[in-house]
C-alpha positions in Angstrom: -24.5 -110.4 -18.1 -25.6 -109.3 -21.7 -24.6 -106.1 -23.2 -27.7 -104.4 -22.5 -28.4 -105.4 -19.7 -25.7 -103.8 -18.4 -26.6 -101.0 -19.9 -30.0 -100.8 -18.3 -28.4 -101.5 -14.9 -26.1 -98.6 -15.6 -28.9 -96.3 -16.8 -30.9 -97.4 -13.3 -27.7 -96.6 -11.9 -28.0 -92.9 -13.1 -31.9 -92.8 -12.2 -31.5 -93.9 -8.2 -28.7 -91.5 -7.5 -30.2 -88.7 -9.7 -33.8 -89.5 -7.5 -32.3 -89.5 -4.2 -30.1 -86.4 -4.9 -32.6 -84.2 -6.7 -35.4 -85.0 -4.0 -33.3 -83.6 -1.7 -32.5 -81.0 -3.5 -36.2 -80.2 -4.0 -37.1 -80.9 -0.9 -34.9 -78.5 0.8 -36.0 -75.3 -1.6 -39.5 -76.4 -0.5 -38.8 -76.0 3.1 -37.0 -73.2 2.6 -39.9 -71.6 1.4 -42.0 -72.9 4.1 -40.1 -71.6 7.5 -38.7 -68.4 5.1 -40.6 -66.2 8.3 -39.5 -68.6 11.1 -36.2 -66.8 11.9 -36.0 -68.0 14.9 -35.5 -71.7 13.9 -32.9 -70.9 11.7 -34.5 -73.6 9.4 -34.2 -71.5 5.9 -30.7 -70.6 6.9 -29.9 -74.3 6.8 -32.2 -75.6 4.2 -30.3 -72.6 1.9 -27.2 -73.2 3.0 -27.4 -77.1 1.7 -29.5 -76.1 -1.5 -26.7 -73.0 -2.4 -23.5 -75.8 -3.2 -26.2 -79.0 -4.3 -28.5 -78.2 -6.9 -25.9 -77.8 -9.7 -24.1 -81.2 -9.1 -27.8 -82.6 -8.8 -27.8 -81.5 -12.3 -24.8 -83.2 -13.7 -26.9 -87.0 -13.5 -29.2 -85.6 -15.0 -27.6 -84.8 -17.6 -25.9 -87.8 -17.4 -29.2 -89.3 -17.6 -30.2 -88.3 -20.8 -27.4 -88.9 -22.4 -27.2 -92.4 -21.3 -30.5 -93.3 -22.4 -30.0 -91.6 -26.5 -26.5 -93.4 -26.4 -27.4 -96.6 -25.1 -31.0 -97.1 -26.2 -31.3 -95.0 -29.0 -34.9 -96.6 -30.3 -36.1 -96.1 -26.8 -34.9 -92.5 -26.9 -37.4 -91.8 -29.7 -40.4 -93.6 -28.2 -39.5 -91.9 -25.4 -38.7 -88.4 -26.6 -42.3 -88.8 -28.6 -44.7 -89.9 -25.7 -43.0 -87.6 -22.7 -42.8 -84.0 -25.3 -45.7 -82.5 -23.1 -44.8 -83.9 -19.7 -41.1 -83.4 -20.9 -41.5 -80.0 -21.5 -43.3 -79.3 -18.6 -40.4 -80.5 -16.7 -37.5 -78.8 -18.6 -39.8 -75.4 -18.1 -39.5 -75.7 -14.7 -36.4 -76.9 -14.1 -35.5 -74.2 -16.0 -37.6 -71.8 -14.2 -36.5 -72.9 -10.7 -32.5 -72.7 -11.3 -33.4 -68.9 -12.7 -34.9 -67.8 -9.5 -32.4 -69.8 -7.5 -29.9 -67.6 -8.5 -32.1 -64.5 -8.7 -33.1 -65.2 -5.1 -29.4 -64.1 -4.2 -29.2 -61.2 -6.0 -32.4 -59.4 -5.9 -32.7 -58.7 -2.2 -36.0 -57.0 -2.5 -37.9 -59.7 -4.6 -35.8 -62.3 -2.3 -39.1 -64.2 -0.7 -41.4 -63.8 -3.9 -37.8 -66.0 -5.4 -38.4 -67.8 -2.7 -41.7 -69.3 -3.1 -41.6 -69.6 -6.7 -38.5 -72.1 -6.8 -40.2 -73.6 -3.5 -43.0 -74.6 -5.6 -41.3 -75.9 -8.9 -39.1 -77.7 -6.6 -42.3 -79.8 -5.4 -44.1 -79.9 -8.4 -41.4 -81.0 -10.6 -40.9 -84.6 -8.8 -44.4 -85.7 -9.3 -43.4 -84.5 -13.4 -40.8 -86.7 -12.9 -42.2 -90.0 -11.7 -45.2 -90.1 -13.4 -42.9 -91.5 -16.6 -43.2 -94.7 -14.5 -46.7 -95.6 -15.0 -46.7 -94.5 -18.2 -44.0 -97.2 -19.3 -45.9 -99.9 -17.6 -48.7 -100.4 -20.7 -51.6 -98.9 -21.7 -50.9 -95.6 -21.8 -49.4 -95.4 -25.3 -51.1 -95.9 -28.7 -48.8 -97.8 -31.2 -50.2 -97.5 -34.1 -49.2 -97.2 -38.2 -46.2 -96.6 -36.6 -46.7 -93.5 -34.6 -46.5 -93.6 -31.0 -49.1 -91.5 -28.8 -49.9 -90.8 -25.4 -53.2 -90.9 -24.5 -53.1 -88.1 -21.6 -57.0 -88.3 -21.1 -56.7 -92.4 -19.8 -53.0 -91.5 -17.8 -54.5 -88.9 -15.2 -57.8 -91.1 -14.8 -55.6 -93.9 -13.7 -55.1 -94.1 -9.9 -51.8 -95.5 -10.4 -50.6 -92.4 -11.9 -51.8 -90.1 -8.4 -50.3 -92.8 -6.2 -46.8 -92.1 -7.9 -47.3 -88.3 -7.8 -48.5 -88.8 -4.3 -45.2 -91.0 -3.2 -42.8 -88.5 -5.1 -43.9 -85.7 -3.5 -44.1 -87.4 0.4 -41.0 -89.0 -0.4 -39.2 -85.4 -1.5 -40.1 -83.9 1.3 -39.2 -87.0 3.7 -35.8 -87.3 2.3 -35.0 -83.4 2.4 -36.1 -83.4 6.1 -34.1 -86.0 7.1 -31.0 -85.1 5.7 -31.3 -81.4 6.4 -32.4 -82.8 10.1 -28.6 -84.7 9.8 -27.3 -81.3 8.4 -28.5 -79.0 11.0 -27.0 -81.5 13.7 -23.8 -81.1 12.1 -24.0 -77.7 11.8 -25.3 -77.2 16.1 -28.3 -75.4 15.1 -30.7 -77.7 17.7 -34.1 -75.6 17.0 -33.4 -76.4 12.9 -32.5 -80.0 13.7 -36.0 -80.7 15.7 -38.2 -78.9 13.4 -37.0 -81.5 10.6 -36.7 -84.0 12.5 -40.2 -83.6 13.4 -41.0 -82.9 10.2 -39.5 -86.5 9.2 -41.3 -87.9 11.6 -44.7 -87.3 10.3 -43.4 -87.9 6.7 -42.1 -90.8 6.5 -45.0 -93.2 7.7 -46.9 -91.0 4.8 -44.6 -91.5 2.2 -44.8 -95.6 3.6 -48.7 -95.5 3.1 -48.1 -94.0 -0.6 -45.8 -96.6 -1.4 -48.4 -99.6 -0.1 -51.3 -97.4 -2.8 -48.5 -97.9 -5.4 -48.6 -101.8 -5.0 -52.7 -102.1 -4.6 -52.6 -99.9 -7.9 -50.3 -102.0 -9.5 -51.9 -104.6 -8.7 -55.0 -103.9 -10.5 -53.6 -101.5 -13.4 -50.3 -103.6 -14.3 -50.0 -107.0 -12.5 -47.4 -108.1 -14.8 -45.2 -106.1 -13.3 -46.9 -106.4 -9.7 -46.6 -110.2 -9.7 -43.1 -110.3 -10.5 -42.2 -107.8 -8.0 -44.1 -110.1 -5.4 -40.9 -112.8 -6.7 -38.6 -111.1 -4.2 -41.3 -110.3 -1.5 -38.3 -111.1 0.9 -36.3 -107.9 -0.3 -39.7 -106.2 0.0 -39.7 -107.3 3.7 -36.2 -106.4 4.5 -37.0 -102.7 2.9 -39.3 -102.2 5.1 -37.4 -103.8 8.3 -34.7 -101.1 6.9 -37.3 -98.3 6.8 -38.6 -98.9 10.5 -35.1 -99.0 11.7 -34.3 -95.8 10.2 -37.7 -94.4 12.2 -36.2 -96.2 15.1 -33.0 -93.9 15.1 -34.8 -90.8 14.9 -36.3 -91.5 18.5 -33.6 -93.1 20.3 -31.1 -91.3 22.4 -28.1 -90.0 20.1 -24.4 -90.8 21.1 -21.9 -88.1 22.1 -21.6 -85.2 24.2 -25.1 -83.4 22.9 -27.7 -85.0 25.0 -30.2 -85.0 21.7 -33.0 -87.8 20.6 -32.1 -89.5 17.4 -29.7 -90.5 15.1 -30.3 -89.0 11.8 -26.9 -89.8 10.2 -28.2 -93.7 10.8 -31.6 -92.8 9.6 -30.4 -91.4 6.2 -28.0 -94.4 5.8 -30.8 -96.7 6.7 -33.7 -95.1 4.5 -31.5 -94.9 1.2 -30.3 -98.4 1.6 -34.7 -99.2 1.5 -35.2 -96.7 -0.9 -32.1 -98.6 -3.3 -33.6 -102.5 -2.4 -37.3 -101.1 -3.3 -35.9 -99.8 -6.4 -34.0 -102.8 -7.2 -37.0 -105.1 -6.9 -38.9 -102.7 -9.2 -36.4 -102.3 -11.6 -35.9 -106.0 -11.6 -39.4 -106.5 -12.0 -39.7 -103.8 -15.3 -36.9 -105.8 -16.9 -36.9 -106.5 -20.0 -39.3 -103.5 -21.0 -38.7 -100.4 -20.8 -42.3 -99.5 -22.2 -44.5 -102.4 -22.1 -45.4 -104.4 -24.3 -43.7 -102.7 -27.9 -40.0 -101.5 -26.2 -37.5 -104.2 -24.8 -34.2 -103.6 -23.8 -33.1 -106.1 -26.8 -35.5 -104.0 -29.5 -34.0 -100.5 -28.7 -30.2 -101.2 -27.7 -27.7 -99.8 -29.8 -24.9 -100.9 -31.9 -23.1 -103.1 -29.2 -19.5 -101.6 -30.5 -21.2 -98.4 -29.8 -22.0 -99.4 -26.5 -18.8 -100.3 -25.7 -16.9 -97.0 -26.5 -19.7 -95.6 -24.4 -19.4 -97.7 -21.3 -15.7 -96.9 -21.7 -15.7 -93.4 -21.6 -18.6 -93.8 -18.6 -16.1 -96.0 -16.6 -13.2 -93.5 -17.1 -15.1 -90.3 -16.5 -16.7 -92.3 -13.3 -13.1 -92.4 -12.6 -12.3 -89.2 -12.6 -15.6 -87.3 -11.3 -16.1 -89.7 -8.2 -12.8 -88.5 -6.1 -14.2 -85.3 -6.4 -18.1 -86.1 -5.0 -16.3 -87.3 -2.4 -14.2 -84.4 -1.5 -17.0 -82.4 -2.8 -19.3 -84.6 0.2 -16.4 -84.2 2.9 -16.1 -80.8 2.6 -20.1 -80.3 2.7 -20.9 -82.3 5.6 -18.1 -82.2 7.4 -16.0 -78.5 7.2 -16.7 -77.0 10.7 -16.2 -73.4 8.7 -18.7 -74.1 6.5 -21.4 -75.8 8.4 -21.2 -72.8 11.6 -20.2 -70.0 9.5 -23.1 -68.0 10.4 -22.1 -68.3 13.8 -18.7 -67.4 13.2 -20.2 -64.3 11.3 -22.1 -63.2 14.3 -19.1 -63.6 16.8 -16.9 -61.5 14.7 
């Protein structure tokens, strides 16, 4: 393996587990908007009480993110930085904007739901922001020309590639928060919170399967460079989706264990992630080697591979040293029986 393309595997790396994470995290401030006046559910309780400890270690890849890509692909950084400084700042705003009235929302008890509803809806509008960088690195989008780089914003939301991403982002935010706040409230015994996301999962998931097919029949028209090589491991393509109707499959069946419940969600998150990382694989294998088609390679924008080396080092070793504590971090999260029934422990006292 070449020196940049381990860099671009690493930088991929950074992109899955920052897209799984944060549309959890997004999803979860939506619903917590959504049921704020369902008390009785106890569905905001939860969706809050997994956004509260999340959303600033969602942050660190992020971060990571960025730095990764002007460390290791510096030239990319600028075409980049150049086409993405409207969406970009669109993005940052909000981000920015949400993580203020996150906190706010637990201060100001008297502006509490107005909070509420404003983070709700940066959290769903941010990951259609987000993915719509894909199509816009898959050609056609960008003017090269005397050396400038432009983005021509007019042809990029007339494509219907570009609402088939935005469409699968946001289905598949809110189908991943469900499911693993439906896990969550399992964990925590709150049965009402656990059925109304595991419904909610329910209906989301063949949704965000239907936006993923429109990404492929949109691909195929608007980039089939990209679509035909992706067709190369049709058989990974297959097992995601054997690996996504399994994870359905555990959301109906009887669950194990004393609580006489239907589904398995634990299983279902494993399940869906695992389709979510092949998928991603087979496009990310499929993109290689541009990053944005046709001018940007990996080759053309890697940096100094000495440089890259000190970097990867210092990635490896902080790796090291942060991973023990995501995991201690996760433990304590989904598995501390103080933390996950504290409000009923509150209420018995």
């Amino acid at each position: 393996m070449t020196d940049a393309l381990t860099a671009i595997t690493v930088l991929w790396g950074f992109v899955f587990i920052y897209a799984v994470m944060a549309t959890m995290d997004f999803g979860a401030g939506f619903w917590s908007m959504v049921y704020i006046n369902k008390t009785k559910t106890k569905a905001t309780n939860i969706a809050n009480r997994y956004l509260s400890p999340t959303w600033e270690v969602t942050n660190t890849f992020i971060v990571a993110l960025v730095v990764a890509v002007y460390s290791m692909f510096p030239k990319a950084a600028y075409t980049l930085g150049t086409v993405l400084l409207i969406p970009g700042s669109m993005i940052l705003l909000l981000l920015s904007v949400r993580s203020a009235f996150l906190v706010f929302s637990n201060i100001a008890e008297d502006y509490r739901k107005v909070l509420t509803y404003i983070s709700g809806i940066c959290g769903i509008l941010i990951p259609g922001l987000l993915i719509s960088v894909l199509p816009i690195t898959h050609g056609g989008f960008v003017d090269f020309a005397d050396g400038s780089q432009n983005l021509n914003l007019v042809k990029l939301f007339s494509s219907p590639n570009e609402y088939a991403f935005i469409g699968f982002a946001v289905s598949s935010t809110l189908f991943l928060s469900s499911l693993l706040l439906a896990d969550y409230s399992k964990a925590s015994d709150e049965i009402a919170a656990y059925y109304v996301y595991r419904r909610d999962a329910l209906i989301l998931g063949p949704i965000s399967l239907v936006m993923a097919f429109s990404i492929m029949l949109t691909l195929r028209n608007e980039a089939p460079w990209i679509y035909t090589k992706m067709m190369e491991d049709l058989n990974i393509l297959v097992a995601s989706v054997v690996m996504f109707i399994i994870g359905g499959l555990a959301l109906v069946v009887p669950s194990i264990g004393k609580k006489k419940l239907r589904g398995m969600p634990r299983l279902a998150v494993i399940m869906i992630t695992l389709q979510y990382l092949a998928a991603s694989y087979v496009y990310g294998k499929a993109h290689l080697p541009y990053i944005v088609f046709p001018e940007v390679t990996i080759q053309s924008a890697f940096t100094d591979p000495n440089s890259f080396r000190a970097v990867f080092t210092t990635y490896i070793v902080g790796f090291l040293i942060l991973f023990p504590g995501f995991v201690y971090f996760w433990s304590l999260f989904m598995q501390d029986k103080r933390y996950l029934r504290q409000k009923k422990v509150k209420e018995q006292s």
